[in-house]
Structures are given as C-alpha cells and as structure tokens.
C-alpha positions as CSV (number, residue, x, y, z in Angstrom):
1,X,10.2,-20.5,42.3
2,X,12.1,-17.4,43.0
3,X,13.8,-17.6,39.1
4,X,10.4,-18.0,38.1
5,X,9.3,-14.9,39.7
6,X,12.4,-13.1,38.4
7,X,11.8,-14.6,34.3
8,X,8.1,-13.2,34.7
9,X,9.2,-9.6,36.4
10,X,11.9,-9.5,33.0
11,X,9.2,-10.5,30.7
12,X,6.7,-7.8,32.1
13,X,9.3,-5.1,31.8
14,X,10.2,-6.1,28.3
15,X,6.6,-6.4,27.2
16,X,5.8,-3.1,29.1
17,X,9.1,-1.3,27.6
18,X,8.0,-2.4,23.8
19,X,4.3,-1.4,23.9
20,X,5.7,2.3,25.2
21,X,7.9,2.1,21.9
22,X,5.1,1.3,19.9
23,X,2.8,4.0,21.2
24,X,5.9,6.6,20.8
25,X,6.2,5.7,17.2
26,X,2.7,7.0,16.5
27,X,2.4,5.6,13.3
28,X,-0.5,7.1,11.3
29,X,-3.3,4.7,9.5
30,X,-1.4,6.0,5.8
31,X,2.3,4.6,7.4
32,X,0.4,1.5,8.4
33,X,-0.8,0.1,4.9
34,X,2.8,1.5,3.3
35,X,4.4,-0.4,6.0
36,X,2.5,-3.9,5.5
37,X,2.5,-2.9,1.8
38,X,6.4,-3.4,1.5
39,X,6.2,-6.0,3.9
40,X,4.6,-8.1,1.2
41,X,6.6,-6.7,-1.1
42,X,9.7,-7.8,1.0
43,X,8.0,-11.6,1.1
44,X,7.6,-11.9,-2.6
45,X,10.9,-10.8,-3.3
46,X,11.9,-13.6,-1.1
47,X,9.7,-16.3,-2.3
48,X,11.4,-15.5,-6.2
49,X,14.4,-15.5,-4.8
50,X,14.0,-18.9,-3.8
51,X,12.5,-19.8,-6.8
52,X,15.7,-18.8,-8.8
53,X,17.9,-20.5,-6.6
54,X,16.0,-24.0,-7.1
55,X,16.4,-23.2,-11.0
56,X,20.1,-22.1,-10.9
57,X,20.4,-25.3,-9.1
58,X,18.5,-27.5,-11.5
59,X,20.4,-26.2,-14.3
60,X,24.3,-27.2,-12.5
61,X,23.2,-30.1,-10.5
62,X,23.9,-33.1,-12.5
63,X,25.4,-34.2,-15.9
64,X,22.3,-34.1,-17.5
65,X,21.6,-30.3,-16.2
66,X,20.8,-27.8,-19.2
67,X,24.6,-26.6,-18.9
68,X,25.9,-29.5,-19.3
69,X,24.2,-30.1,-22.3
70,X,25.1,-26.7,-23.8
71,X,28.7,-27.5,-23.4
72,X,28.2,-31.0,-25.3
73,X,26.6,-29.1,-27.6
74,X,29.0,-26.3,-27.9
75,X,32.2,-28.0,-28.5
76,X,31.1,-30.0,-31.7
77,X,29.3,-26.8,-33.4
78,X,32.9,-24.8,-33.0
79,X,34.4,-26.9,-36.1
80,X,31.9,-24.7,-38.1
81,X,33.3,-21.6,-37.7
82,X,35.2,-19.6,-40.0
C-alpha cells in the first residue's frame, strides 16, 4: 500500500513537472499548426520509407526477384558487344 502511495506521489510530480514545461514553452497558435504540420510530414516520410524497404526486398528476396532476372538476362546479351 505504502509503494502504491509512493508510485502515485512520483506520477503526480511528473505529470505536474511536464504540464509546467508545457505552459513555459508558450507555444503560439502559428508554432502549433507548423508543429503538427511537420509531424505529418515526419509520418509520411516514414510510411514511404517503409514502402521502399518492402520493394527493395521484393526485388532481392528470391531467385525469381527482378535482380535476379536482370543478371540472367545480362550475362547472355554481353556476347553482343563489340
């Protein structure tokens, strides 16, 4: 019970000692919409990321992936070259 106490005392402190870091940042209405602006910027980003790594590995994963098919293709066309 006493632990209890003492985790609830910690989490009131913490909750108290970020709401007075919020209020001191005084972030205007303009810094606001910039602010969840690149925040969506930040999560596209991130979801094309993603997207590139699922392609990079369809395109290395297996014997039948698009480079391995290049290089089959590749080594038979060199016996046209001057």
């Amino acid at each position: 019970m006493k632990r209890q106490a003492e985790g609830k005392e910690k989490e009131i402190a913490l909750i108290e000692f970020q709401i007075a870091e919020i209020e001191e940042t005084n972030i205007g209405d303009s810094e606001e919409e910039a602010l969840k602006e690149r925040l969506k910027v930040l999560k596209s980003a991130e979801k094309i990321d993603k997207v590139f790594e699922e392609i990079s590995e369809g395109l290395e994963a297996s014997d039948n992936s698009a480079r391995s098919m290049l290089k089959a293709v590749r080594l038979p066309s060199r016996r046209f070259r001057p």
